[in-house]
C-alpha positions in Angstrom: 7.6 17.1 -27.2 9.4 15.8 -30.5 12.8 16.4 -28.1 11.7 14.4 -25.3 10.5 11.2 -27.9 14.1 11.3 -29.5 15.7 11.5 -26.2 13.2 8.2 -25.7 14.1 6.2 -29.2 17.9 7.2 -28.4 17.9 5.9 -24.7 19.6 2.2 -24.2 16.9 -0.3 -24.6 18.7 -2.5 -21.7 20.4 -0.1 -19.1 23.6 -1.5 -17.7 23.1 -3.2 -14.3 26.3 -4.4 -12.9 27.7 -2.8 -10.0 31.3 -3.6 -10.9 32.7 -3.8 -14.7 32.9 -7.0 -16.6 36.4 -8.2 -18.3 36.6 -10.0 -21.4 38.6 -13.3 -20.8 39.2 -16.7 -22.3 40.9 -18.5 -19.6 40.2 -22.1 -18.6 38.0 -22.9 -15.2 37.4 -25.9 -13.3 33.5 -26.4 -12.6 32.3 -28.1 -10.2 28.0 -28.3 -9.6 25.6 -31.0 -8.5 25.1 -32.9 -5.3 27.6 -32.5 -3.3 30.0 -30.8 -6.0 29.5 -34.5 -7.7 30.3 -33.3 -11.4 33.1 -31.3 -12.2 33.8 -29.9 -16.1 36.5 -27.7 -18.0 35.0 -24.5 -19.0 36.2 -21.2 -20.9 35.3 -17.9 -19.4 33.7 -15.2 -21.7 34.1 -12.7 -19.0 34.6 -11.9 -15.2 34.0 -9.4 -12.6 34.8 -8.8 -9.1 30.9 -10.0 -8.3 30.6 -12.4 -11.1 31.2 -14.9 -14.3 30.3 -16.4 -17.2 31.5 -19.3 -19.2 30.9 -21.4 -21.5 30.4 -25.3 -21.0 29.6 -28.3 -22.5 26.5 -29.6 -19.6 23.4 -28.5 -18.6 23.4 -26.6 -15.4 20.6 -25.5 -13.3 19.8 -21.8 -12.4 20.1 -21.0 -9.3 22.1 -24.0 -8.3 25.1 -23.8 -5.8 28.5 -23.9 -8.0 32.3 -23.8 -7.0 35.0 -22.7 -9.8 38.8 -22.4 -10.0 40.7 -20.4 -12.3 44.0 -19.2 -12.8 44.2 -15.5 -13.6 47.4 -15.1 -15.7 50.5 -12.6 -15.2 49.2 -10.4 -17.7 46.2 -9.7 -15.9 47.5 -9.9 -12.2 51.1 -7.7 -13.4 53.0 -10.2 -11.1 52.9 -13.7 -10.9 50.0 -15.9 -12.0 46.9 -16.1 -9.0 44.9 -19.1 -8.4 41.5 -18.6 -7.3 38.8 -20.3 -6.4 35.0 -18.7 -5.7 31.8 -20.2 -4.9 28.7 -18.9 -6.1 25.1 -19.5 -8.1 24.2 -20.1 -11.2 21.8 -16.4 -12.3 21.5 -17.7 -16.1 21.8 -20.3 -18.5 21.5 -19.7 -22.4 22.1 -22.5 -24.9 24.4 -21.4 -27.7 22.6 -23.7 -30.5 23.6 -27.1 -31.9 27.2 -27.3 -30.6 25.4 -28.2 -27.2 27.6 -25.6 -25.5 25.6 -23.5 -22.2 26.7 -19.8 -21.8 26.2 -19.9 -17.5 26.6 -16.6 -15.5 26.7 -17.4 -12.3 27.3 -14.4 -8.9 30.6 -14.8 -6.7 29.4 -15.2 -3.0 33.1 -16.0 -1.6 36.5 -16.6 -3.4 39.9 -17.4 -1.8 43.5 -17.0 -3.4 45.0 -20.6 -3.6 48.9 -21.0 -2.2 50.7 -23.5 -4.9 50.3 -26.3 -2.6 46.4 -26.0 -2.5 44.4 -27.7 -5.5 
């Protein structure tokens, strides 16, 4: 009995629920949310996945709303050249990160395409 409480007090309190696994990145996105893709801010990733993001940005945005983000994934990453991608998606979270007014938004990828050089 005493085993199976340990085993209970030892278990993760918050199981890990992502199907694919998250990398830690700072790299610069391009977000663009509201009406009609109306508003568009410079953001910093915390991390990525092949299924999903979250960055950090200075506005408010709504979860579950429609979003639309590029970002450049560097040759350090890639092991070629550097990739330009773009993915659409919605907004699964917003946490505010205190007084700095900075949002923490993870958001899932529906759809992404690789951008040529002449796309932008």
């Amino acid at each position: 009995m005493l085993a199976g409480l340990t085993e209970a007090v030892m278990a993760e309190p918050h199981p890990e629920k992502r199907a694919t696994r998250r990398f830690a990145l700072r790299l610069p996105v391009a977000v663009t949310y509201g009406e009609n893709g109306a508003q568009e801010k410079t953001a910093q990733t915390r991390d990525v996945s092949a299924r999903g993001i979250c960055f950090y940005v200075d506005a408010s945005i709504s979860s579950g709303a429609p979003i639309e983000f590029t970002l450049t994934l560097p040759p350090e990453i890639t092991l070629t050249e550097a990739i330009r991608v773009r993915c659409k998606g919605k907004v699964v979270r917003v946490d505010s990160m205190g007084s700095n007014g900075k949002m923490a938004v993870a958001a899932v990828i529906d759809e992404y395409e690789f951008l040529s050089e002449s796309q932008t």
